[in-house]
N, C-alpha and C positions, 0 to 999 in steps of 0.2 A: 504494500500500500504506500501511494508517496504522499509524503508530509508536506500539507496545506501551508507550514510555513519555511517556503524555501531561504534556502542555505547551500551556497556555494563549499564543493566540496573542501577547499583552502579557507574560507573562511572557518567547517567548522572542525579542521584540522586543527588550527588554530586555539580554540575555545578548547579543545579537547586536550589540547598541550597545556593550556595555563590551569584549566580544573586537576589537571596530574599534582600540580605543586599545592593543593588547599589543604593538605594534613599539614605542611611543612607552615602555613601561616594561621591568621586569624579567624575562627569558626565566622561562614556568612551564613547569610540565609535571604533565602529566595524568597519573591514577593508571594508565591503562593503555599511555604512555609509556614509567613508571617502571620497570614489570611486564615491559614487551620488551627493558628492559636485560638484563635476566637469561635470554633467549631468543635461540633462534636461529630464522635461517627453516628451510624443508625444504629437506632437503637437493638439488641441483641433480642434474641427470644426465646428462653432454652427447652427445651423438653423436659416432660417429665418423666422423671427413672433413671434420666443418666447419672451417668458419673461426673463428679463437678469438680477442676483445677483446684477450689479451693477446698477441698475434703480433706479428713486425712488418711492415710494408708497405712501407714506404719515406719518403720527406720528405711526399712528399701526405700523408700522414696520421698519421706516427708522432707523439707527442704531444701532438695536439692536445684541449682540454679538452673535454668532451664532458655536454650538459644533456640528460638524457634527461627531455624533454617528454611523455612516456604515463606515467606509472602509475600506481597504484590501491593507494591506502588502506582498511581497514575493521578493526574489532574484535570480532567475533562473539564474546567471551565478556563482552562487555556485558551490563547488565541487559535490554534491547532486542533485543540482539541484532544482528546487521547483514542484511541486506538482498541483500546480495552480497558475496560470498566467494572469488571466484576463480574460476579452470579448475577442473573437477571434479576432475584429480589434485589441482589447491592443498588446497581445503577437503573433501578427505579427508585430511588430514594436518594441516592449522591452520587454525583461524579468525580468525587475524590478517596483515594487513597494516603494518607498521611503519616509517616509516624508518630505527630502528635496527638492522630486519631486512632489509631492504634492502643498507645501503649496504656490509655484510661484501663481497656480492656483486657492486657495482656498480665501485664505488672499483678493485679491481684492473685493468678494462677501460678506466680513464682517465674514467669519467662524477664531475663534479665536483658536481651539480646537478642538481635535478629538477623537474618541474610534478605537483603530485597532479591528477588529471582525473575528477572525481565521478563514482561507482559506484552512485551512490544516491537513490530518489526523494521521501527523505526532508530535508525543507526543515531540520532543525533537524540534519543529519548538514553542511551547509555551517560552520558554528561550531563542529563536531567537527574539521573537516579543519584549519579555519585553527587553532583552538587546539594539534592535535597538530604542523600544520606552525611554528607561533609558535617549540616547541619542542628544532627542531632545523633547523638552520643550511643543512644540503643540501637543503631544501627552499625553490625560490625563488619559487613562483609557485602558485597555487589557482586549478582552473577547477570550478569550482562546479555548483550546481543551482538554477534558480528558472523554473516554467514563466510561460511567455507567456502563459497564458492565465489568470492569476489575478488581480483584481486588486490583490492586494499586491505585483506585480510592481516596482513601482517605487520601494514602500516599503521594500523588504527590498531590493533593488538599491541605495536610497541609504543602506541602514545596512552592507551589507557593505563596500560600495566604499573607504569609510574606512581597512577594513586596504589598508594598500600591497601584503600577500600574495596579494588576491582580483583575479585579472589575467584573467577571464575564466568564461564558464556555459559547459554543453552545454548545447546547446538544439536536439534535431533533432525535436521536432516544432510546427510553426508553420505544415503544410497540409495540403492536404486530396487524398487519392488516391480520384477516382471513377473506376473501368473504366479504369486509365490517365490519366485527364486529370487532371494534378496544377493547384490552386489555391493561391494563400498565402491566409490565414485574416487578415483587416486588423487584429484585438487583437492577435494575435501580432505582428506586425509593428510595431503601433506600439509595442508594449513592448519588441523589440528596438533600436527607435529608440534608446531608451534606452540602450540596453547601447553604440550607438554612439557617443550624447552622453559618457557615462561614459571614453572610449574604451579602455574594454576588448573583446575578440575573443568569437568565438563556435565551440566545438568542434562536429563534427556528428559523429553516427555511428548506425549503422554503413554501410557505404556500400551503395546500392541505386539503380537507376536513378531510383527515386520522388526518391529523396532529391536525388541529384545536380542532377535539375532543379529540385527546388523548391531547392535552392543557388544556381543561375543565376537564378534570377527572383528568390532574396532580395537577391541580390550587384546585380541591377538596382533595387530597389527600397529600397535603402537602402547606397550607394556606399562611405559612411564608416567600413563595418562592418569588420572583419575576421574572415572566414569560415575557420578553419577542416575541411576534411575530411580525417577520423581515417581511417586503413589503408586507403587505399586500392590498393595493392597485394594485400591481400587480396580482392579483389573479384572472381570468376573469369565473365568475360562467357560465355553458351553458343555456340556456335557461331552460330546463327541470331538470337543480340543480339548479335553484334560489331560490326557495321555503326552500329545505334541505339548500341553502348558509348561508340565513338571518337568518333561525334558530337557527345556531352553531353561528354561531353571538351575535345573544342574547345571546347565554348560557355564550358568553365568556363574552361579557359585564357583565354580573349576578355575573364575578368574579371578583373583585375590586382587585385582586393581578394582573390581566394578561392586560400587557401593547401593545402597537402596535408602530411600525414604518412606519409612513405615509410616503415610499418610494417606489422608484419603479414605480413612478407614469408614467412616461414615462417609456414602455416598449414594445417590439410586443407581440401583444395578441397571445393567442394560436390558435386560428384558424385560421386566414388568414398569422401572421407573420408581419403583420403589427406596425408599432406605431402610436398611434393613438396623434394627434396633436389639434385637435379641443377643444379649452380652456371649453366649456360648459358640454362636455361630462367628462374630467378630472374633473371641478369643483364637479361638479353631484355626483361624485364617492368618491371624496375628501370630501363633503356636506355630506354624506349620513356617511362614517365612522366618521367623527367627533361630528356627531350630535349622532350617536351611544354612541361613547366612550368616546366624553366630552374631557374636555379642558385639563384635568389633565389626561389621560392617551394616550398622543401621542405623539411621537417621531422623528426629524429630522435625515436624514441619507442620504447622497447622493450613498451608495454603491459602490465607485470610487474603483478601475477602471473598477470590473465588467457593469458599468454604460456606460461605454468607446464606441463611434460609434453609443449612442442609446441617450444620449443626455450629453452635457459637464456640468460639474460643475458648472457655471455659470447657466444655465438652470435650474438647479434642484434647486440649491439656488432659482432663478426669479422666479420659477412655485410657491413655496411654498408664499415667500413674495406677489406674487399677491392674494394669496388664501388668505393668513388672512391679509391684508390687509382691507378688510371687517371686521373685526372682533375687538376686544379690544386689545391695546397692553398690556395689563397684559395675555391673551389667546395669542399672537404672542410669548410672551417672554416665558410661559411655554413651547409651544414645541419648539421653538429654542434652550432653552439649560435649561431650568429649572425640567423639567421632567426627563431631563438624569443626570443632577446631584442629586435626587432623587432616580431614579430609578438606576441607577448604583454607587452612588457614588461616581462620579471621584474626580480626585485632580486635584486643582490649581497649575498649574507649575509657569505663568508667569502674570506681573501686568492687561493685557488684559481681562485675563478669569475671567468670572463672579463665583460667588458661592454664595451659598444660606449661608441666616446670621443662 
């Protein structure tokens, strides 16, 4: 889609060079920053029965800080406009995303931190995200946008890299699906080289069998990488692909580079449109990926606000904390936020946020 408000490519080469250097000065903020001070988000609306961030569980998990690595940033009342806006409940109600509006929400369920994860296929919306995240302090880490198949790929990869905030792109397409037979595309690939040398990660999504395997062949084909796949809990195999599901499952597992985000987990299935609530059938599915992929490669992410009308913040925080709450809190505290500082990198902004010694 091209962006309503043009910008020569050297101009925002340019802009993209000088937003590299804002860790290194004075915190700005942006006029429409300043605007979400004075705003709230929509209001939440939880179900009843779940399990609520602000509960308690026991040692496994009371306490512990918590990086919520999904969510989504945008400004729709920009002169541009944005691009993506949310759940259809979200942007029926606002066409902002803010971390000011955010964190009212998040802060009560223990999340101290966050990853913005680009919503947008707009290259000059990457200088949006770092400058609004430069802005505010819960924000540790930017996964970005720049396709592989352009070539300024490399260009704009070595001007963002500079901020310490840009810790990663979504990049889920780099192959090719004929009748099934999935291919990597060799540009893409060498321009993810990149993203390897760099060593920053790579988000995918959304999860789909095409996808998964071309994961397994990118994860072969460039070791260094760090891969990872967004909600996959959300993914609801049919009957008649469970067989092919577990398979690519395995394979992925088989690849000690390719990490997963246990989000999504409330979601409507794709056949009926339903979401499905019954704690044992979530657990089941929640059980079966972690025991897959182990303790060290799984990821917290509430995906807010795409998450918006299908379960609140609070939710997704309770769902997870009841899940391992069974488990060790050294396994609660890797995915709550130790794998993503790991796996991404991020930076400590504020005295709250944990980081690995």
């Amino acid at each position: 889609m091209a962006n309503k408000n043009s910008v020569t490519r050297r101009t925002f080469l340019t802009r993209a060079a000088a937003t590299a250097t804002l860790a290194a000065g004075p915190l700005i903020k942006v006029a429409s920053v300043r605007d979400a001070e004075a705003q709230t988000a929509p209001r939440e609306v939880p179900t009843t029965g779940r399990p609520q961030g602000t509960d308690k569980y026991g040692a496994a998990v009371d306490g512990i800080p918590i990086i919520d690595a999904h969510i989504h940033l945008f400004d729709g009342t920009r002169p541009q406009g944005a691009s993506y806006m949310g759940s259809a409940e979200y942007r029926a109600q606002s066409k902002t995303s803010l971390p000011a509006l955010y964190a009212p929400l998040a802060r009560p369920s223990g999340v101290v931190g966050a990853i913005v994860v680009e919503s947008s296929a707009w290259v000059e919306d990457n200088l949006w995200y770092l400058e609004v995240s430069q802005a505010n302090p819960l924000i540790v880490g930017v996964s970005g946008r720049l396709d592989p198949y352009k070539p300024e790929f490399g260009e704009y990869l070595g001007r963002y890299q500079k901020n310490p905030l840009y810790r990663a792109i979504r990049a889920s397409r780099f192959y090719t699906n004929t009748d099934g037979k999935v291919t990597l595309d060799a540009v893409a690939v060498e321009n993810l080289k990149l993203l390897a040398q760099a060593d920053l990660a790579n988000d995918t999504a959304n999860p789909s069998m095409p996808l998964m395997t071309a994961n397994v062949m990118l994860a072969d084909a460039i070791p260094s990488l760090r891969i990872i796949m967004d909600h996959l809990p959300g993914f609801d195999p049919t009957p008649e692909g469970q067989a092919a599901y577990e398979a690519v499952i395995k394979e992925m597992v088989a690849r000690p580079n390719i990490f997963v985000k246990l989000s999504e987990v409330y979601h409507p299935r794709l056949d009926n449109k339903k979401v499905v609530d019954d704690y044992k059938a979530l657990h089941d599915r929640l059980e079966y990926l972690f025991g897959m992929f182990g303790e060290d490669r799984v990821i917290f992410g509430t995906d807010y606000p795409n998450s918006y009308g299908v379960a609140t913040i609070s939710e997704e925080v309770g769902l997870m904390k009841k899940f391992f709450s069974t488990k060790t809190r050294a396994q609660a505290e890797k995915y709550f936020w130790k794998n993503a500082a790991r796996v991404y990198k991020y930076v400590k902004r504020a005295e709250n946020q944990p980081r690995l010694s």
